[in-house]
Z-matrix of the N, CA and C atoms (Angstrom, degrees):
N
C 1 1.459
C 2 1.530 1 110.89
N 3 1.611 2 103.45 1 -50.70
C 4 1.564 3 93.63 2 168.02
C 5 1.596 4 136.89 3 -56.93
N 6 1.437 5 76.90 4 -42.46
C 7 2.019 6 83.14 5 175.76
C 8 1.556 7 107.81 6 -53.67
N 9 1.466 8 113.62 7 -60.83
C 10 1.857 9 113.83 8 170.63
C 11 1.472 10 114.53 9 -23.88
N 12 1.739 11 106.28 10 -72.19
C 13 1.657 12 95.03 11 -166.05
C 14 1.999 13 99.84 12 -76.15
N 15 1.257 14 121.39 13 -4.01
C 16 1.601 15 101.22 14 155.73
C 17 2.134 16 129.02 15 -55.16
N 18 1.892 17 81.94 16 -46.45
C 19 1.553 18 80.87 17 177.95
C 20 1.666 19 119.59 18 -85.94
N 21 1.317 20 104.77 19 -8.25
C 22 1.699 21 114.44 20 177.09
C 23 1.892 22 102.84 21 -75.17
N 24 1.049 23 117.86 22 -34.81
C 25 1.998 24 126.57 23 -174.03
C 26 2.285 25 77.98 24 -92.14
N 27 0.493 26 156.77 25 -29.99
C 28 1.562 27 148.23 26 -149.11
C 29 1.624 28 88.47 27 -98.93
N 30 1.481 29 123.91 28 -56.25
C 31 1.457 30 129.86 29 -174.48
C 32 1.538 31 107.95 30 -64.90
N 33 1.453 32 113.99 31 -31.98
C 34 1.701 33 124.81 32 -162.35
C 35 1.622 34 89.66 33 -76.86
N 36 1.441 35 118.88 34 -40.02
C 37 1.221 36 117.56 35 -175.34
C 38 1.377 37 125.30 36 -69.52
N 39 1.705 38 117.83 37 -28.95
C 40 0.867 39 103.62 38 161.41
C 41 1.406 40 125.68 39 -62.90
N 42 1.293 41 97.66 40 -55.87
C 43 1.448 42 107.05 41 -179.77
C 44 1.522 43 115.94 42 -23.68
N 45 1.541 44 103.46 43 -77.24
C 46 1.412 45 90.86 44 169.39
C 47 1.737 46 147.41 45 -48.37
N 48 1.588 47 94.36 46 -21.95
C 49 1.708 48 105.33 47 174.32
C 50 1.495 49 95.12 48 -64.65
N 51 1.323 50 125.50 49 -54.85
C 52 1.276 51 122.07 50 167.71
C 53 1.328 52 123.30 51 -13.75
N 54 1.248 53 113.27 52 -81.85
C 55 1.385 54 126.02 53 -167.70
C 56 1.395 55 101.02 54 -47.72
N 57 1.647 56 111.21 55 -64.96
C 58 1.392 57 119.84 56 -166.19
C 59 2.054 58 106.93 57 -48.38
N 60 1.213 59 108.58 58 -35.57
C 61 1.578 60 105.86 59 -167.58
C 62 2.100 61 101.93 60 -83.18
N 63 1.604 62 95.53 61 -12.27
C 64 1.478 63 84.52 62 174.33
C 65 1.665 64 116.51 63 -90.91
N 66 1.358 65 98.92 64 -15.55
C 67 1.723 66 97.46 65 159.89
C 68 1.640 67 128.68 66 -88.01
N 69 0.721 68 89.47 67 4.62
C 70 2.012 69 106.83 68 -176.35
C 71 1.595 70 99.65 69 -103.69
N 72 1.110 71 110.28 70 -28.59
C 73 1.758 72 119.19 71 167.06
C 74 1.603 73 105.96 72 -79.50
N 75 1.414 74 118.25 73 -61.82
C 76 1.448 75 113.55 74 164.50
C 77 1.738 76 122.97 75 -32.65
N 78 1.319 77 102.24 76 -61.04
C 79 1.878 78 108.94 77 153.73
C 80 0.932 79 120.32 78 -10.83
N 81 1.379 80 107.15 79 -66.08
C 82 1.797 81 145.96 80 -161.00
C 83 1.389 82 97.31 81 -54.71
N 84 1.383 83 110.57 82 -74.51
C 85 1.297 84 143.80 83 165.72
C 86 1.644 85 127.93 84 -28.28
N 87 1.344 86 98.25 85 -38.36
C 88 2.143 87 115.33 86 174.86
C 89 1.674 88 89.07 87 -87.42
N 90 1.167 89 142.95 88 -31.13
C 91 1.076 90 136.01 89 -151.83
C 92 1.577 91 106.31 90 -96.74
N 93 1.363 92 121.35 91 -29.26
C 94 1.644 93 130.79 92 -170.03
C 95 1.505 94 81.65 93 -79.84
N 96 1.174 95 110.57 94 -61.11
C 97 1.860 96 121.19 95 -173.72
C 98 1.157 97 108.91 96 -45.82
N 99 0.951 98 151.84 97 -36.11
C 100 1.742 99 164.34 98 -161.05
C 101 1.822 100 103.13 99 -90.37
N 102 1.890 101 109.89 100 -57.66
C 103 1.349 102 104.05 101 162.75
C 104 1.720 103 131.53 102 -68.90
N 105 1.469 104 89.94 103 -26.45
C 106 1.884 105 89.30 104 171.36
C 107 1.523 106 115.60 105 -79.21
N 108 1.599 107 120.20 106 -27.95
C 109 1.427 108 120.30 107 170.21
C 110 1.287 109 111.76 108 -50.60
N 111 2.027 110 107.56 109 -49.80
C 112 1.846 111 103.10 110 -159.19
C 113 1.654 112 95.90 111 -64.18
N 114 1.357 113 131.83 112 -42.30
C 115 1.017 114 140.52 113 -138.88
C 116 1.931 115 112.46 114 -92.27
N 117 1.447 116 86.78 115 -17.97
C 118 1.643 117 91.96 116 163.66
C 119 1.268 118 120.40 117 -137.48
N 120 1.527 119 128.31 118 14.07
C 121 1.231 120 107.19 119 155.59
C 122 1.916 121 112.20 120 -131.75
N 123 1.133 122 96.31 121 23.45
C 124 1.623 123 99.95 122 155.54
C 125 1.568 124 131.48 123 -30.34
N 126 1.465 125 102.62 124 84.51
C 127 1.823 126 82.26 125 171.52
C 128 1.103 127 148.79 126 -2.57
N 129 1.187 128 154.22 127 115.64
C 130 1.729 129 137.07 128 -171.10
C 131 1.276 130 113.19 129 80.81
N 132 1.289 131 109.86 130 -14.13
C 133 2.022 132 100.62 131 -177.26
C 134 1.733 133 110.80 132 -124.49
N 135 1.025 134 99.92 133 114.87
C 136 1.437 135 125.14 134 172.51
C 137 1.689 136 109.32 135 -72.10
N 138 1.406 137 114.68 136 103.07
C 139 1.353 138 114.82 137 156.09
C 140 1.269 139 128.83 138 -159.33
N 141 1.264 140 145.21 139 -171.12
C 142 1.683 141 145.97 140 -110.52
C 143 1.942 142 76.47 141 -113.51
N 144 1.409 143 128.33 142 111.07
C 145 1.559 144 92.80 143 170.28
C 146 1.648 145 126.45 144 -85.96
N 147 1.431 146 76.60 145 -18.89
C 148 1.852 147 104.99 146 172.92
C 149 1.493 148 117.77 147 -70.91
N 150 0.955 149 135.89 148 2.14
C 151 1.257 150 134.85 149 -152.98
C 152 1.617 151 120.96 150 -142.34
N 153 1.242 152 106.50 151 157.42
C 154 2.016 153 107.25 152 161.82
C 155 2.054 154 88.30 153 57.97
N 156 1.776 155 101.32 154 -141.89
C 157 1.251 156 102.51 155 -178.35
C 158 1.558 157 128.74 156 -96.47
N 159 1.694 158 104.66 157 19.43
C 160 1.661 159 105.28 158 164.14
C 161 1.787 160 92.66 159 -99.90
N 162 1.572 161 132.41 160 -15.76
C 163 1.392 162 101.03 161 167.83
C 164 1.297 163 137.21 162 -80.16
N 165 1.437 164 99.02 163 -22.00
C 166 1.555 165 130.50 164 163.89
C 167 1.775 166 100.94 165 -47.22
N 168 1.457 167 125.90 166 -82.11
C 169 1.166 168 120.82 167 179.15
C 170 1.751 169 106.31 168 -40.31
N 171 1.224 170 106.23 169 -65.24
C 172 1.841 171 82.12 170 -177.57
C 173 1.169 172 132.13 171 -36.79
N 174 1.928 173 102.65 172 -41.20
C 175 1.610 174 76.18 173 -161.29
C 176 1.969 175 93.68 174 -90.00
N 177 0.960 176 115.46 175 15.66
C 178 1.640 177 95.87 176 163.97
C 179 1.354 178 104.54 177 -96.65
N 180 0.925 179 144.72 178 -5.83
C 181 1.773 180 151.86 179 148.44
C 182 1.473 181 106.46 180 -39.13
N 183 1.991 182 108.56 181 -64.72
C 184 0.914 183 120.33 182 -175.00
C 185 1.704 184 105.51 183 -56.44
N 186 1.342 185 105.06 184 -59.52
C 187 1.724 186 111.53 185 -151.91
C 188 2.178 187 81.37 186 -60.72
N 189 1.300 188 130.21 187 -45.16
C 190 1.297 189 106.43 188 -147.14
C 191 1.785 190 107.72 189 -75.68
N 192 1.403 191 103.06 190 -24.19
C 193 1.759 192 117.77 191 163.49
C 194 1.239 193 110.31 192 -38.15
N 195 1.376 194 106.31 193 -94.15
C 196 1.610 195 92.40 194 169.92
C 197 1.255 196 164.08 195 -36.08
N 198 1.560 197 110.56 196 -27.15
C 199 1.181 198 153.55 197 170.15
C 200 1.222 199 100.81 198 -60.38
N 201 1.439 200 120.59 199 -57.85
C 202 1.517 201 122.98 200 -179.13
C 203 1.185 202 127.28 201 -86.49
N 204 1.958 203 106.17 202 -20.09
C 205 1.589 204 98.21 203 164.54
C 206 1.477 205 115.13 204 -76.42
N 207 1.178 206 127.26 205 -15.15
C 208 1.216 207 131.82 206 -163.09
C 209 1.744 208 99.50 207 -87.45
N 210 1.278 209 125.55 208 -19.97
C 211 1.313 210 119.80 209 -165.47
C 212 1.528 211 90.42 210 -109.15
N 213 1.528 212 113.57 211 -33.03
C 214 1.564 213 102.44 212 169.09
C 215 1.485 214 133.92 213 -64.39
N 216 1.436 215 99.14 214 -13.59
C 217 1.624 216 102.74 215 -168.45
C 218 1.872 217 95.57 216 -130.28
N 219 1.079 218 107.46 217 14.34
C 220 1.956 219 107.20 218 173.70
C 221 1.111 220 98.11 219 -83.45
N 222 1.768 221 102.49 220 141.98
C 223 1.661 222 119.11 221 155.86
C 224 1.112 223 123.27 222 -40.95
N 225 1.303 224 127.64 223 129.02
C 226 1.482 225 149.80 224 178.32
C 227 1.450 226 115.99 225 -126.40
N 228 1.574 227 106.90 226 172.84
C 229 1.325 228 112.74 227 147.58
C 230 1.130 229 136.80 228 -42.25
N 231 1.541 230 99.01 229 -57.36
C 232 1.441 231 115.42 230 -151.87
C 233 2.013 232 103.61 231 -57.70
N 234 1.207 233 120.19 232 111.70
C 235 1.193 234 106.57 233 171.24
C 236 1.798 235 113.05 234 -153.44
N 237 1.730 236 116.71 235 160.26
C 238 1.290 237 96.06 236 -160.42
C 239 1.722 238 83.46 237 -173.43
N 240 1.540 239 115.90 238 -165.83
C 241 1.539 240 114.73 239 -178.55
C 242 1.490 241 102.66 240 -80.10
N 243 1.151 242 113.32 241 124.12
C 244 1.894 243 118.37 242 170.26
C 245 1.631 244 113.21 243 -70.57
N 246 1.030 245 100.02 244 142.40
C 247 1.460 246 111.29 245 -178.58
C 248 1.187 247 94.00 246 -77.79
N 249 1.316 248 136.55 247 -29.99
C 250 1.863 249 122.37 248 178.67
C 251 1.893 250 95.82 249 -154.35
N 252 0.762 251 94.54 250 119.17
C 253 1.695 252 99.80 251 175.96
C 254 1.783 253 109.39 252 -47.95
N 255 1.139 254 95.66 253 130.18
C 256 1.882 255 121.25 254 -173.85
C 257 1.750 256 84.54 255 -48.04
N 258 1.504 257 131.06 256 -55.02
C 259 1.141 258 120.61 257 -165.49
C 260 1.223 259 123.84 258 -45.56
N 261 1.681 260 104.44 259 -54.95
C 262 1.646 261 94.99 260 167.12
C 263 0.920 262 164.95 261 -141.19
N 264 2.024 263 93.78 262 54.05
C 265 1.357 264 123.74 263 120.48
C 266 1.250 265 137.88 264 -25.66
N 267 1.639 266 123.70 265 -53.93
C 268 1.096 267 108.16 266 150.63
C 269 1.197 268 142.55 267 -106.96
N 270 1.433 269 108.42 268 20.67
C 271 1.801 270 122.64 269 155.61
C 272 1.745 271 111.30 270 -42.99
N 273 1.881 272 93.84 271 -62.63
C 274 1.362 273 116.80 272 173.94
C 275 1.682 274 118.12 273 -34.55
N 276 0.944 275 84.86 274 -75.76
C 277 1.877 276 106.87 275 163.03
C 278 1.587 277 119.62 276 -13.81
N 279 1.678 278 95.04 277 -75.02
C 280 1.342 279 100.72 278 173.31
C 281 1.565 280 118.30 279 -68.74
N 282 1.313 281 132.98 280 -54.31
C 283 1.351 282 115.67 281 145.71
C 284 1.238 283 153.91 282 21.52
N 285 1.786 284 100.51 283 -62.67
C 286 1.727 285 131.59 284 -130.10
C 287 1.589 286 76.75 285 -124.68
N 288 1.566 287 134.31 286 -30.53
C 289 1.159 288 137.77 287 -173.32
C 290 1.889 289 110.27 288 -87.58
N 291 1.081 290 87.25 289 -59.73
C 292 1.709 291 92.78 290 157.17
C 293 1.264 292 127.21 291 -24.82
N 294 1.636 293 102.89 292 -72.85
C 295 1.705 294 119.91 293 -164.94
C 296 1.746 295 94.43 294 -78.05
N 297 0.922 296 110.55 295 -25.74
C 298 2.119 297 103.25 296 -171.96
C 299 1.239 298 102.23 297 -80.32
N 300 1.669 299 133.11 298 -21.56
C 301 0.936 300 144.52 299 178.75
C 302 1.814 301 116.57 300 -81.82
N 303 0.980 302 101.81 301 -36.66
C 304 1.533 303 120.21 302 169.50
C 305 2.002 304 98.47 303 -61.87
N 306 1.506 305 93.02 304 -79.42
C 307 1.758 306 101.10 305 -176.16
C 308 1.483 307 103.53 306 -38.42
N 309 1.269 308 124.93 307 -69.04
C 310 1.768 309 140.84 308 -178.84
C 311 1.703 310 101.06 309 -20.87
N 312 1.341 311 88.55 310 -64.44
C 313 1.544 312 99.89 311 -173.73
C 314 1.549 313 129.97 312 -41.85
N 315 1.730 314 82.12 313 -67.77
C 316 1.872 315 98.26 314 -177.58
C 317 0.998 316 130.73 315 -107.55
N 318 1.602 317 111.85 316 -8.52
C 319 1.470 318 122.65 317 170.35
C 320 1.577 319 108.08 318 -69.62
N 321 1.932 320 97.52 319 -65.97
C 322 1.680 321 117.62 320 -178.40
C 323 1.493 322 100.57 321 -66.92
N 324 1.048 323 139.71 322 -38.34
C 325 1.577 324 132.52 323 -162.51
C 326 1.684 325 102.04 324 74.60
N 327 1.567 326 116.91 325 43.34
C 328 1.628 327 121.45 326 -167.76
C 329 1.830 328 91.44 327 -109.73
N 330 1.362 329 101.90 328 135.69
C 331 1.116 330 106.12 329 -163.48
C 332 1.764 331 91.81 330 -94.96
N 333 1.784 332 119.15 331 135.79
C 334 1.409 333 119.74 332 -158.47
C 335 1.738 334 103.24 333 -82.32
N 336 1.205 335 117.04 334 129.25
C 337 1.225 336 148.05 335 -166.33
C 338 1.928 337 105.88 336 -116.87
N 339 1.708 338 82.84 337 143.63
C 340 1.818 339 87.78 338 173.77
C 341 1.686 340 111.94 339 -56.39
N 342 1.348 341 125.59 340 -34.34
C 343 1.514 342 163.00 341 131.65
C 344 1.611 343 79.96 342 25.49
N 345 0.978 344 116.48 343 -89.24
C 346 1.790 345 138.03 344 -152.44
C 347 1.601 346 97.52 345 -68.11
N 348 1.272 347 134.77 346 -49.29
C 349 1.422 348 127.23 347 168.86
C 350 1.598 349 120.61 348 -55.46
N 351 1.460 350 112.54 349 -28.24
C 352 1.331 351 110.85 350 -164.40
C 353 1.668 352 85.42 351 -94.87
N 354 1.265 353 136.97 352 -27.20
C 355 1.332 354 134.70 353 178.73
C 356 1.922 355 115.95 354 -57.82
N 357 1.622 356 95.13 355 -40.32
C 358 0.815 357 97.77 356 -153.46
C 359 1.904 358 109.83 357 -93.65
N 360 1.169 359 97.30 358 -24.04
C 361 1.314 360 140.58 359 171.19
C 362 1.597 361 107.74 360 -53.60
N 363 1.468 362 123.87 361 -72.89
C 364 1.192 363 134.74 362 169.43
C 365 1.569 364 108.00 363 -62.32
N 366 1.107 365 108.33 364 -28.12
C 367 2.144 366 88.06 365 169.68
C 368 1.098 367 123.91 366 -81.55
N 369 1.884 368 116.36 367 -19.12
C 370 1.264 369 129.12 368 172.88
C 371 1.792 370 107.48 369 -57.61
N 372 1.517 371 93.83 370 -54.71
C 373 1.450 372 112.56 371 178.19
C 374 1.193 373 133.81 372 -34.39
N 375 1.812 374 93.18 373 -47.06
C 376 1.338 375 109.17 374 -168.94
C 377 1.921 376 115.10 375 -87.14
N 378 1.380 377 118.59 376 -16.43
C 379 1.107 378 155.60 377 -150.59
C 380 1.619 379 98.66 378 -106.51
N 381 1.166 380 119.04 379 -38.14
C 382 1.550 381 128.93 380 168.20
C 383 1.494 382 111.68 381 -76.81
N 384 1.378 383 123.69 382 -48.77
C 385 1.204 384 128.34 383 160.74
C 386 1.480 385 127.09 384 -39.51
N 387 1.523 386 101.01 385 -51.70
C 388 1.510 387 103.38 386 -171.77
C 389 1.899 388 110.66 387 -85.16
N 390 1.401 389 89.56 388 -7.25
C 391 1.524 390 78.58 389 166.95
C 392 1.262 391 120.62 390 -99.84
N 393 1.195 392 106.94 391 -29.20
C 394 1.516 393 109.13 392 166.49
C 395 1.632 394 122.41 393 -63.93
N 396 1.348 395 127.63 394 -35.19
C 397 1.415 396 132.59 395 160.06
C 398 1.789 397 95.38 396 -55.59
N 399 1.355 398 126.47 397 -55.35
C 400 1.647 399 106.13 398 -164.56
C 401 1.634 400 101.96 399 -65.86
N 402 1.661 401 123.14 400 -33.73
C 403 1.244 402 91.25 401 -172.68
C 404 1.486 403 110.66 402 -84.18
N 405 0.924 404 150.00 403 48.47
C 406 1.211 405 150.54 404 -179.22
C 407 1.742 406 109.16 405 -115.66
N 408 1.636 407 76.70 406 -27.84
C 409 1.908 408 88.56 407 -171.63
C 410 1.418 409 121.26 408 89.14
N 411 1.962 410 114.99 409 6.00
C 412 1.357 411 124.03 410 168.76
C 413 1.949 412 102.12 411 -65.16
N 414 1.195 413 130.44 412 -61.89
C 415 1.205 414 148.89 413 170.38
C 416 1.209 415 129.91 414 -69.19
N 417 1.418 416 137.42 415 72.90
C 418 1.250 417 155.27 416 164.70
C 419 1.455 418 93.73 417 -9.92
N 420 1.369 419 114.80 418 132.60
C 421 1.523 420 120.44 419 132.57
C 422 1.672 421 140.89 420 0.31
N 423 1.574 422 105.35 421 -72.82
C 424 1.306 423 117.75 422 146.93
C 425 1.163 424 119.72 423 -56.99
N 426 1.349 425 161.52 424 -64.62
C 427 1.152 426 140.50 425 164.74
C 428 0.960 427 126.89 426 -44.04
N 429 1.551 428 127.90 427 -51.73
C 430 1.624 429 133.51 428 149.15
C 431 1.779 430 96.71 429 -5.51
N 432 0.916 431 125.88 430 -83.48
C 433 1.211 432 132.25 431 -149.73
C 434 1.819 433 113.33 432 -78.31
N 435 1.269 434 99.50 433 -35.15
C 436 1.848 435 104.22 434 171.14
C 437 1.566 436 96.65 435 -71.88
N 438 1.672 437 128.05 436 -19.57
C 439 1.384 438 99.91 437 149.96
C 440 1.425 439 146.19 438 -99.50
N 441 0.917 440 115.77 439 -10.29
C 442 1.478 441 131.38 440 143.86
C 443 1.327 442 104.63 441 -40.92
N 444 1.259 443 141.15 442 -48.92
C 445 1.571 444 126.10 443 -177.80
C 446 1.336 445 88.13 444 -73.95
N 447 1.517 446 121.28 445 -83.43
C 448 1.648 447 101.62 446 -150.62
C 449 1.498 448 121.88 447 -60.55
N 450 1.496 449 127.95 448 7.44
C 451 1.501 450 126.45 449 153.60
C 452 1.221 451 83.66 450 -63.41
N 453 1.165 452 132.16 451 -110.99
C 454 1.325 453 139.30 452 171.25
C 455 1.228 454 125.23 453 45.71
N 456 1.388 455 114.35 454 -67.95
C 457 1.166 456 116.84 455 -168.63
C 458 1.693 457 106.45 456 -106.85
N 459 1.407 458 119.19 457 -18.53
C 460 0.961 459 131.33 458 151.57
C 461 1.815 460 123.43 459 -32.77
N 462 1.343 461 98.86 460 -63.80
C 463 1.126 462 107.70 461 166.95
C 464 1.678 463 133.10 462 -88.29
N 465 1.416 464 106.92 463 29.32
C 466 1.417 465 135.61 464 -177.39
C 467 1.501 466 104.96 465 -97.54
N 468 1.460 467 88.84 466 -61.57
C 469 1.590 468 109.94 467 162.76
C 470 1.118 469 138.35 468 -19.50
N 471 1.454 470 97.69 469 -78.31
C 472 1.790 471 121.11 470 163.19
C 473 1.156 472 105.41 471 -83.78
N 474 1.142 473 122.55 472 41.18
C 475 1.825 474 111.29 473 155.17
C 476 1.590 475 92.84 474 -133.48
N 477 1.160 476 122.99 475 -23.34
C 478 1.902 477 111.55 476 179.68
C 479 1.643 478 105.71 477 -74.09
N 480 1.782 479 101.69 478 -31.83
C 481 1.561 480 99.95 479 -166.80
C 482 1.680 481 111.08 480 -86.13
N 483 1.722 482 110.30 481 -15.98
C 484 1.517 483 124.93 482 165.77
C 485 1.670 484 95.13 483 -62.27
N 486 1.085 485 120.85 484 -62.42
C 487 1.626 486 109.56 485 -176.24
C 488 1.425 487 125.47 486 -67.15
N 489 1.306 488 107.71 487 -20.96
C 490 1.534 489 92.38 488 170.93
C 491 1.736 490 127.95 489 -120.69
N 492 1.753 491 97.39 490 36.20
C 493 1.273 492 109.38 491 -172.56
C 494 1.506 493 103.39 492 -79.24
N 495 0.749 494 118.89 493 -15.37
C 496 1.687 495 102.99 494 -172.42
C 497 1.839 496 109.69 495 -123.34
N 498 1.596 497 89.03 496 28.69
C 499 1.830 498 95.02 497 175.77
C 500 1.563 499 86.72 498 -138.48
N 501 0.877 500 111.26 499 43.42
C 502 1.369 501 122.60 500 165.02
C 503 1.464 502 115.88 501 -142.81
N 504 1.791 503 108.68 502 147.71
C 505 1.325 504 110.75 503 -179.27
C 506 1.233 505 119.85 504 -74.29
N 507 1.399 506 115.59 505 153.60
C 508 1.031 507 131.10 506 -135.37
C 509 2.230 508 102.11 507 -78.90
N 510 0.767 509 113.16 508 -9.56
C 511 1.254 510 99.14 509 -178.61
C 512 1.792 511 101.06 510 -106.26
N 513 1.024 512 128.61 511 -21.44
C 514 1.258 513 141.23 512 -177.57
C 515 1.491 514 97.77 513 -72.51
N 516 1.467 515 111.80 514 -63.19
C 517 1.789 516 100.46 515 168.77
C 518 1.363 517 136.03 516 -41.29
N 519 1.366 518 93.93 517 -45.74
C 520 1.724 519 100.30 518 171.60
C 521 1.846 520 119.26 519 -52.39
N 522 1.316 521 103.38 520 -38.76
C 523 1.344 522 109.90 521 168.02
C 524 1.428 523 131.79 522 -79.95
N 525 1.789 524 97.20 523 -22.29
C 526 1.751 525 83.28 524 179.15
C 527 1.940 526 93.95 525 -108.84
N 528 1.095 527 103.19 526 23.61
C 529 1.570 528 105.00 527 145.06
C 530 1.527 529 135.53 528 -58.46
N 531 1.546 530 91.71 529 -45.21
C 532 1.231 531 109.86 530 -175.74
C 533 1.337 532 128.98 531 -77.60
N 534 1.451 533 119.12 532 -16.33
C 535 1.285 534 136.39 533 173.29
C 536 1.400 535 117.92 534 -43.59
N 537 1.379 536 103.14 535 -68.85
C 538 1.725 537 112.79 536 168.03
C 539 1.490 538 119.73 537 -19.46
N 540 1.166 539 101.85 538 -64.91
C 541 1.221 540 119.05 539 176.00
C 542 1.929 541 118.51 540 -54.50
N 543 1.452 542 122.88 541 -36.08
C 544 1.293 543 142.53 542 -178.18
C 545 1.855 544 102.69 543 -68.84
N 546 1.401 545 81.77 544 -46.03
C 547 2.244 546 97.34 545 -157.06
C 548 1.545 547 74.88 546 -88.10
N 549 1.434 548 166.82 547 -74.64
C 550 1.484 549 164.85 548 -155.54
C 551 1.861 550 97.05 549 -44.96
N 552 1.451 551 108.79 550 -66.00
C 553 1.563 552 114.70 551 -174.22
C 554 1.465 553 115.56 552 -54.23
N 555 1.373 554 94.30 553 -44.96
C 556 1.762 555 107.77 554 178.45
C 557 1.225 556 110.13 555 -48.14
N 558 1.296 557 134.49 556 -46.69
C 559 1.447 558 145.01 557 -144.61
C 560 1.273 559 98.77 558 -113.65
N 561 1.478 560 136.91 559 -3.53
C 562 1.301 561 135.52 560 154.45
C 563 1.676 562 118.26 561 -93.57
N 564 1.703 563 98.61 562 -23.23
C 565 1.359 564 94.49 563 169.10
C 566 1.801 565 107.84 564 -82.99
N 567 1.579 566 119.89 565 -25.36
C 568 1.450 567 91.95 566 143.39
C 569 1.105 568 162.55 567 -122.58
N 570 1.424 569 109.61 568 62.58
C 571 1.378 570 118.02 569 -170.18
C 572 1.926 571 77.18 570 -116.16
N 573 0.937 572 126.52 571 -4.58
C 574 1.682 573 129.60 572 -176.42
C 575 1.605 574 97.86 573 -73.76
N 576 1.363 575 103.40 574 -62.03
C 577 1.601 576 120.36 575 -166.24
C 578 1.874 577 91.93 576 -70.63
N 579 1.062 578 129.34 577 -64.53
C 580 1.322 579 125.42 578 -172.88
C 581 1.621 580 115.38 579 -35.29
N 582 1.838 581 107.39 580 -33.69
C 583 1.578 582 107.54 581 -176.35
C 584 1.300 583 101.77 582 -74.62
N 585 1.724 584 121.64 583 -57.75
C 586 1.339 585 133.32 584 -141.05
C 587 1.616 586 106.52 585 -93.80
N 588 1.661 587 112.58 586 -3.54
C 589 1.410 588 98.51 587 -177.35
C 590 2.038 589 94.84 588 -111.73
């Protein structure tokens, strides 16, 4: 019996190292994106974004995205009662992408962008994670919930600056482009520290 719950806490651990190293790749991931954004869509400068060393940064953008959603959202051990079933979480999701897309559209007059999937996408993401870390019992309750706000507001964020990116001047957009990406990393670097400290 002992040996069992030794290798059942040994498997949970991976599991969870898992998760944690697929958001530290996501990190990884806001950060390549942040240098390939400044570097190809800079006001005034015309260049290849696909190509030479802005295609290079993509596709390690690309390869570390995946890499980390795939390790963030892979079967594991770790398992326990969910605070809201994964299903509809992303029922919601798809939904929540729909109707913001509808409002975006015809309310804002915001023309629909990959922008709004990856917004909407990564809170789903992130929101599956943290419930799945609480039911496991890696993520306290109380933290559970101090992350739920800062997704939250995280993704408050990047939805005022998704609507008013293109009614804004043009060098100011380029910068509060980048935010999303800053307030997304931030909030994975702490939901990192929230598990491991």
């Amino acid at each position: 019996m002992q040996e069992m719950n030794n290798k059942r806490k040994k498997a949970e651990g991976i599991s969870m190292r898992q998760i944690l190293v697929g958001q530290a790749l996501l990190v990884m991931c806001c950060i390549f994106y942040l240098i390939w954004w400044y570097r190809g869509f800079r006001p005034g400068v015309i260049v290849n974004r696909v190509g030479g060393v802005n295609g290079l940064l993509l596709l390690i953008t690309a390869a570390l995205g995946l890499t980390g959603l795939w390790l963030s959202l892979k079967p594991g051990s770790i398992e326990g009662r969910w605070k809201v079933e994964p299903i509809w979480i992303i029922g919601v999701g798809i939904a929540e992408y729909f109707v913001l897309l509808l409002i975006t559209r015809f309310v804002f007059d915001r023309i629909v962008t990959l922008e709004l999937f990856l917004i909407v996408g990564w809170t789903m993401l992130e929101i599956v994670v943290i419930n799945r870390l609480n039911a496991a019992g890696v993520l306290t309750d109380g933290r559970f919930l101090f992350m739920c706000f800062v997704i939250a507001a995280a993704f408050l964020i990047s939805m005022i600056l998704y609507v008013a990116y293109y009614k804004m001047e043009e060098m100011s957009a380029f910068y509060a482009a980048m935010i999303p990406l800053i307030t997304e990393g931030t909030v994975m670097t702490v939901l990192i520290g929230a598990v491991i400290i």
